[in-house]
C-alpha positions in Angstrom: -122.0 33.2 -45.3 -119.2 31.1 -46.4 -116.9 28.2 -45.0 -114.4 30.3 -43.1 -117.8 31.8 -41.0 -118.5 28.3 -39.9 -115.4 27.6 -38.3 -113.9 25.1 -39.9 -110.1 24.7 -40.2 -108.3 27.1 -43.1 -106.7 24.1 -44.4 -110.6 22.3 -45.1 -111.3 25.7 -46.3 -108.9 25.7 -48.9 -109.5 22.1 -49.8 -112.9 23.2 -50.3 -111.5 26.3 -52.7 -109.4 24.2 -54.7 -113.0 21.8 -55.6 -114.6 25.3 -56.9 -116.6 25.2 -53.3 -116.7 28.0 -51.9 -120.8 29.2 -50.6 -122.4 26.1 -48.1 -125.1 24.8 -49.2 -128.5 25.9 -46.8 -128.3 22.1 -44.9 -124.5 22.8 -44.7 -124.8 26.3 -42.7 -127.5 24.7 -40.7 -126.0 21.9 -39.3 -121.8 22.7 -39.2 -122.1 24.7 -36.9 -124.5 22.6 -34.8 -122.1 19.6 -35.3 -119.0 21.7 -34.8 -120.4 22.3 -31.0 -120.4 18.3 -30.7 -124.5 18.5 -30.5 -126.0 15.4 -32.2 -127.8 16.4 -35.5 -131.1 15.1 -37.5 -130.5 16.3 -40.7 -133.7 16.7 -43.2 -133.1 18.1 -46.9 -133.4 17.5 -50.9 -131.3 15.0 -52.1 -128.8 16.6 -53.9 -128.3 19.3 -51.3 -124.9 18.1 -49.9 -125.7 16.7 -46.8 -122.2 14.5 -47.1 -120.4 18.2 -46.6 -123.2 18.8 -43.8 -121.6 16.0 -41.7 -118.4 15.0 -43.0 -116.5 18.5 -42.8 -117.1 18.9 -39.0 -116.2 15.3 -38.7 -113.0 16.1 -40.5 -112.2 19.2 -38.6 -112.2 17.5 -35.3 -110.3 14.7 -36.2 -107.9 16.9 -37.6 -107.2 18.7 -34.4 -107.4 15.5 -32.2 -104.4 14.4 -34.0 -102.5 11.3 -33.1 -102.9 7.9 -34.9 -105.7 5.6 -34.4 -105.4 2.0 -32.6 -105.1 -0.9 -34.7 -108.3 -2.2 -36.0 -109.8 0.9 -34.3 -112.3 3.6 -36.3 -112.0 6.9 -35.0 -115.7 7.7 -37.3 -118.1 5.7 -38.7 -120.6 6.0 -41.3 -122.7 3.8 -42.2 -125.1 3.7 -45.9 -127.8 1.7 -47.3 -126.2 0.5 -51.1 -122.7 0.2 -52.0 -122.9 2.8 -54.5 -123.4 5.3 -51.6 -120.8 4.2 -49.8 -118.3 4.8 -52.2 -119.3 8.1 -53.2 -119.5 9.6 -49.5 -115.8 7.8 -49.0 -114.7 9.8 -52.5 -115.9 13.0 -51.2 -114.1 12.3 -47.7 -110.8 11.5 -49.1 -110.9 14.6 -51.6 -111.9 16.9 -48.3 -108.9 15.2 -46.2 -106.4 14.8 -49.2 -103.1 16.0 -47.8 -103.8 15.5 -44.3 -102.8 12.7 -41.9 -106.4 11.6 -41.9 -107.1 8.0 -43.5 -110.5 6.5 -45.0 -111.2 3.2 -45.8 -114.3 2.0 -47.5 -115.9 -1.8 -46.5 -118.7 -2.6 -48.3 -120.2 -6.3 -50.0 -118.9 -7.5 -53.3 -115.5 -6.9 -53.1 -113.4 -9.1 -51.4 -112.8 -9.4 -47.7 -109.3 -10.0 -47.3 -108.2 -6.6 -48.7 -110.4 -4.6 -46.5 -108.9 -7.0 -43.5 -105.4 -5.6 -44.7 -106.4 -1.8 -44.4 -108.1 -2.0 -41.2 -105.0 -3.9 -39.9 -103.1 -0.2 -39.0 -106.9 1.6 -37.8 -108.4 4.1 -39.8 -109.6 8.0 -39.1 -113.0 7.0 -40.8 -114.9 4.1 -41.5 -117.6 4.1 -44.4 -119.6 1.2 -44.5 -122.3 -0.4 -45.0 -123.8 -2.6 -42.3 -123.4 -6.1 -43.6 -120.1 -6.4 -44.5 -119.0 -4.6 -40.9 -121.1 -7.1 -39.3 -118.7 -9.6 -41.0 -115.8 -7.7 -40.6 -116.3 -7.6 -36.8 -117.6 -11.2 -36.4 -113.8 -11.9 -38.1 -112.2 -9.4 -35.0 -110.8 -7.3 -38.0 -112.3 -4.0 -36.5 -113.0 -2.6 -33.3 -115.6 0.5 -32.5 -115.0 0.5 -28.5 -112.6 3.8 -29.9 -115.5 5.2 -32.5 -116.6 8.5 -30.8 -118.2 9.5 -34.5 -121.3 7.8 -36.0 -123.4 8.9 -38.8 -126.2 7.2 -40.5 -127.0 8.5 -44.0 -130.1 8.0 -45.7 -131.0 6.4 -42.6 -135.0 6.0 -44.1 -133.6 3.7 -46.7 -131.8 1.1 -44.1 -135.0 1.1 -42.7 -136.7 0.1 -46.4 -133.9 -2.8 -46.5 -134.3 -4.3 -43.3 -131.1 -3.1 -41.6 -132.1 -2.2 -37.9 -131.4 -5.2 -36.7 -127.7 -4.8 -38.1 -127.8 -1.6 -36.6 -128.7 -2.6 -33.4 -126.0 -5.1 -33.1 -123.2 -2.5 -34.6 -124.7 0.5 -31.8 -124.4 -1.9 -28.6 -120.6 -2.1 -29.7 -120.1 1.8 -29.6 -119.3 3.8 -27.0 -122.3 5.5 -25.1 -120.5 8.9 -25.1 -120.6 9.5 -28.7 -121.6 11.9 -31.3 -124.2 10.7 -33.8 -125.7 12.3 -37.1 -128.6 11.0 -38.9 -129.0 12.1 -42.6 -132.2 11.8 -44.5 -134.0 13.2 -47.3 -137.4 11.6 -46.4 -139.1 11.3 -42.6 -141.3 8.1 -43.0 -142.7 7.4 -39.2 -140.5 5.2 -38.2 -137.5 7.8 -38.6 -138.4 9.4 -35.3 -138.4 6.2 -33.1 -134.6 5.7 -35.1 -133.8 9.4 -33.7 -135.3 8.6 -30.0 -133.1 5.2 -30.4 -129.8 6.7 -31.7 -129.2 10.3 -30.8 -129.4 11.9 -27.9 -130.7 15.8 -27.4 -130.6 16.3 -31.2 -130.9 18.9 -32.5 -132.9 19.4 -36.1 -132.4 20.8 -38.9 -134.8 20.8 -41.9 -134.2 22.7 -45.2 -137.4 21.5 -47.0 -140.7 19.8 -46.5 -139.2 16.0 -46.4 -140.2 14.0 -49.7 -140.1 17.7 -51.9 -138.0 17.3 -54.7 -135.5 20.2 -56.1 -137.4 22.8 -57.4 -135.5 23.2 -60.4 -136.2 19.5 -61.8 -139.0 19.8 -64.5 -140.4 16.7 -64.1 -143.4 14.7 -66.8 -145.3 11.4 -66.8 -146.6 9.8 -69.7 -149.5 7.7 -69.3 -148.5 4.9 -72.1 -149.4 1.1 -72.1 -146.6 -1.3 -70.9 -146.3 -2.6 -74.1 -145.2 0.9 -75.9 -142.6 2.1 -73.1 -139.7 1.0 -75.1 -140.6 2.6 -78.3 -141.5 6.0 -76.5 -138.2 5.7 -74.8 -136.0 5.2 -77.9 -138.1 8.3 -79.3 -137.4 10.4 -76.2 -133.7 9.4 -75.7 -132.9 10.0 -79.9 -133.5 13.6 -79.0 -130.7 14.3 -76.6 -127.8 11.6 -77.4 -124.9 13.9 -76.6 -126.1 14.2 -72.9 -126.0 12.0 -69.9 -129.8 10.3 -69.3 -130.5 7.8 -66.5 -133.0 5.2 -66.4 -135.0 3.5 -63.7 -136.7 0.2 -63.6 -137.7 -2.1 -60.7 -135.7 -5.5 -61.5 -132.7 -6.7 -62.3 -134.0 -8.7 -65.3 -135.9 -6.4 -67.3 -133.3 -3.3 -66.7 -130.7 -5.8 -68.6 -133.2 -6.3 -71.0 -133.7 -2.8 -71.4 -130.3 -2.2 -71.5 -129.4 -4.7 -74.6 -132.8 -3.2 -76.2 -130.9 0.5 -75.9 -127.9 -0.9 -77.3 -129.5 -2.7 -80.1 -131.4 0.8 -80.9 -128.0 2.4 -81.4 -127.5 4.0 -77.9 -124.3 4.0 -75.8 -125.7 2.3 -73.1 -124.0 0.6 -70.0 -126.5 -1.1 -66.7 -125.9 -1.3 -63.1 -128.2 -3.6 -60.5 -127.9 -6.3 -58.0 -126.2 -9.4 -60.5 -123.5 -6.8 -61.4 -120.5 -7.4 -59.6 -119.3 -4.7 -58.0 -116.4 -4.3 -60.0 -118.7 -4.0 -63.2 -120.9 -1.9 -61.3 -118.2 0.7 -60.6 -116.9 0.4 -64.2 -120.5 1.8 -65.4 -120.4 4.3 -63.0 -116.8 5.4 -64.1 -117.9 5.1 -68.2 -121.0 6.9 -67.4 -119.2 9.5 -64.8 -116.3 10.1 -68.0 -119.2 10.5 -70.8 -118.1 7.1 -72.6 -121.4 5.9 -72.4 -124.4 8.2 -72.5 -127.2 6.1 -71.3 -127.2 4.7 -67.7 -130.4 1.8 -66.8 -130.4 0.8 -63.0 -132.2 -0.5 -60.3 -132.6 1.3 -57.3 -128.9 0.7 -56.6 -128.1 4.2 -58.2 -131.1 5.9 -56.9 -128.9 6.8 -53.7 -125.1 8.0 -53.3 -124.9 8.8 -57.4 -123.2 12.3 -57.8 -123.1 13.3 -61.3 -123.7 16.2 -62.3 -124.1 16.6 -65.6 -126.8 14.2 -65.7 -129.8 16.1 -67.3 -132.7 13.5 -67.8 -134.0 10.8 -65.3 -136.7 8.3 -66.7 -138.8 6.6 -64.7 -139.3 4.0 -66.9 -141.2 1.7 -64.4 -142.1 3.4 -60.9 -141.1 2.8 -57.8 -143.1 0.7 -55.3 -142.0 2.6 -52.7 -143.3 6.3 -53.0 -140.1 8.0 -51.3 -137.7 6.4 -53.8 -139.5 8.4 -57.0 -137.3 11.4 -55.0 -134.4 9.8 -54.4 -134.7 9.0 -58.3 -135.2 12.2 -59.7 -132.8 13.7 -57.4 -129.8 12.6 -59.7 -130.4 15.0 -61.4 -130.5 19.3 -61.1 -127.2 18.6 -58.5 -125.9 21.3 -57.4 -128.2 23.9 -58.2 -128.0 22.4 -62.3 -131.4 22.0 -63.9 -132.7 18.8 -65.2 -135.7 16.7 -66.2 -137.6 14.0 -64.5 -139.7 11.9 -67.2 -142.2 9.1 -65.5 -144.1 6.3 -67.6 -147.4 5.1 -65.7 -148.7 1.9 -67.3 -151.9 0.9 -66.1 -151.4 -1.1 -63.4 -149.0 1.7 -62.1 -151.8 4.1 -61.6 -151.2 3.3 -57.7 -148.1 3.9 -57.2 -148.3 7.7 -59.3 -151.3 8.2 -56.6 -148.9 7.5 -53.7 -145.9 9.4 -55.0 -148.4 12.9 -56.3 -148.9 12.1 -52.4 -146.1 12.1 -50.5 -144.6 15.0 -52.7 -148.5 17.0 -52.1 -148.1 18.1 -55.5 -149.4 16.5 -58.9 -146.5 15.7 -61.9 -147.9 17.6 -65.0 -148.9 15.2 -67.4 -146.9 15.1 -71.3 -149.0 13.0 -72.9 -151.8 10.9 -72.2 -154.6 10.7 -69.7 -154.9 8.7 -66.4 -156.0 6.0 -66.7 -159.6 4.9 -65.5 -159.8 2.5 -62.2 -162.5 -0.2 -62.5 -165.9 0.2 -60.3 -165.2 -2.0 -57.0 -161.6 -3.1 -57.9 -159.7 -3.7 -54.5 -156.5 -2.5 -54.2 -155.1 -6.1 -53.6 -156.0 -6.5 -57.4 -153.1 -4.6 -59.9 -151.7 -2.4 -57.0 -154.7 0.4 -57.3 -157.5 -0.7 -59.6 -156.4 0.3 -62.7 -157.4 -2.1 -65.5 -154.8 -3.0 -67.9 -155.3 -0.9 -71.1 -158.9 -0.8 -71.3 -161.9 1.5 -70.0 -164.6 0.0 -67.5 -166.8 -2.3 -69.4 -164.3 -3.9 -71.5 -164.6 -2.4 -75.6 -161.3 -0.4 -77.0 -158.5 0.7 -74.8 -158.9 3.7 -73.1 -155.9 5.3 -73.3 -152.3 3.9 -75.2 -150.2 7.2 -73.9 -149.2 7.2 -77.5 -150.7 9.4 -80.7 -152.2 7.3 -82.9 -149.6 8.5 -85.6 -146.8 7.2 -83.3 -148.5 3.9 -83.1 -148.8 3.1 -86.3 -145.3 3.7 -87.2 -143.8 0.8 -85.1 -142.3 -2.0 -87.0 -143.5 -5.2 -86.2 -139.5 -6.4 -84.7 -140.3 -3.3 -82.3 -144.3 -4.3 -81.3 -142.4 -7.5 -80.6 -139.7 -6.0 -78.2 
């Protein structure tokens, strides 16, 4: 099957063709053709899979044929995402479908300033991509209008749910209009997804490439069992044997990332960091240096676990896992885009041991180890204590540490600036 069998307007077609896209993806001949019927759509698959084609080409198509100009202030679409970074990269992907066409796209999101985005919503826009705070200003302001929005989409709907968004979401709904068609994107189903269906769509129908929380098959993904105090050091190691291509590394705060970050740099690495005390200017300058090959190394937050399309990013390190299970996924799913191959490299410290449990668990598959050996919970440790029970660097009993993740060769060769860092 290709693009011309789903239906879609030549001209899309041969946008498409131009990008080098020319077979749908399996969650892009699934639900085009659903969406193209005007059915509302619960969309389940990998992320990576191109679920932004999955909903944004049939969008496209029927505004294309409405024709027309919007009102002033008015959105003819909507779609809303969790992180900025997201936002912008769906509103890319838009503009390079719609290039050439009368169709307009303008992107609202925090951390850039207000009174620009006021200016292009002035004349109304054929789609809206936002993300739910700054609309909620943006409307509290009367700068934009959804009583003419007869599009919504909500992708990576699981995560607004992780941030705390429904009650923005709730507020921007009751402004749209009851006869609408509504897509909901998502590469994980956590329970509360299907009360957010029931809420927002209405005889959906849905469509489901993979078991939701499975990663893509072809990302070889590692953990290394290794004591918090070692990650650096077998970081460095790993990262000096692939310099020439593009690695990305996750940590949970904003703090130690930039730490990292100047430890990478200090190591010799070309190394740039993105996370919530970026602004959002200096977050898309990463993005753009990392994106171009200027810099080689990437260390985020969560920020750029969603909505980063690269895809000639080959290694993701989990250098500090996630607390939240489903975000290991969304992770590792930067890289192997687009049916590429990459690797997926975890560290588990001790008191991480939990968190590896609850990921091997919502994936139901274990992560083959590298190097190292699981560490040892303690007899009757609650999991209130250390997230899990595993104790820090040592076997029950107290004695020698159990395990270092480390050869004792490696070990010994660290300089004492390094056991310092």
């Amino acid at each position: 099957m290709d693009f011309d069998m789903l239906g879609l307007a030549p001209r899309l077609v041969a946008k498409l063709a131009e990008q080098g896209i020319t077979d749908p993806t399996p969650i892009q001949s699934q639900a085009i053709p659903h969406a193209m019927n005007g059915r509302d759509v619960m969309g389940l698959a990998q992320t990576g899979s191109g679920k932004t084609a999955a909903f944004g080409l049939p969008m496209l198509d029927m505004l294309m044929k409405e024709g027309g100009k919007p009102s002033p202030k008015t959105a003819r679409a909507l779609i809303l995402a969790p992180t900025r970074e997201l936002a912008k990269q769906i509103c890319d992907t838009l503009a390079a479908f719609s290039d050439g066409t009368h169709l307009k796209t303008v992107l609202v999101v925090g951390g850039a300033g207000i009174t620009g985005q006021i200016r292009r919503l002035e004349r109304g826009t054929a789609v809206l991509v936002a993300t739910p705070g700054r609309l909620i200003d943006l409307m509290d302001r009367g700068a934009v209008k959804l009583n003419e929005t007869r599009f919504l989409v909500l992708d990576e709907a699981d995560q607004m749910l992780d941030l705390g968004f429904i009650h923005a979401l709730r507020r921007i709904a009751s402004s749209l209009p009851a006869e609408r068609q509504t897509m909901l994107f998502s590469a994980t189903m956590p329970k509360q997804m299907a009360e957010l269906a029931e809420t927002y769509l209405t005889d959906a129908v849905r469509v489901q490439v993979n078991a939701p929380g499975k990663p893509v098959e072809k990302i070889a993904q590692s953990v290394h069992f290794v004591a918090k105090a070692v990650k650096t050091d077998l970081l460095v190691e790993l990262l000096d044997a692939h310099r020439d291509e593009l690695a990305l590394v996750f940590g949970r705060t904003k703090h130690g990332m930039e730490k990292l970050s100047r430890q990478l740099d200090n190591a010799g690495f070309s190394v740039t960091s993105i996370h919530g005390n970026k602004s959002q200017g200096q977050r898309d300058r990463a993005i753009s240096d990392f994106r171009a090959g200027r810099v080689r190394v990437l260390v985020a937050t969560d920020v750029a676990a969603r909505g980063l399309d690269i895809p000639d990013v080959r290694h993701v390190y989990n250098y500090e896992l996630p607390n939240v299970a489903e975000n290991y996924v969304h992770r590792i799913g930067r890289t192997a885009r687009a049916g590429a191959e990459g690797k997926a490299i975890a560290f588990c410290a001790p008191d991480e041991m939990s968190e590896l449990r609850d990921i091997e668990k919502a994936m139901k598959a274990q992560i083959p180890v590298a190097s190292g050996t699981p560490w040892e919970p303690v007899a009757g440790e609650s999991k209130s204590r250390g997230r899990g029970g595993p104790r820090r660097g040592g076997k029950p009993g107290g004695g020698a540490p159990a395990n270092t993740g480390r050869p004792q060769q490696q070990r010994r060769r660290r300089s004492p600036k390094q056991h310092a860092a």
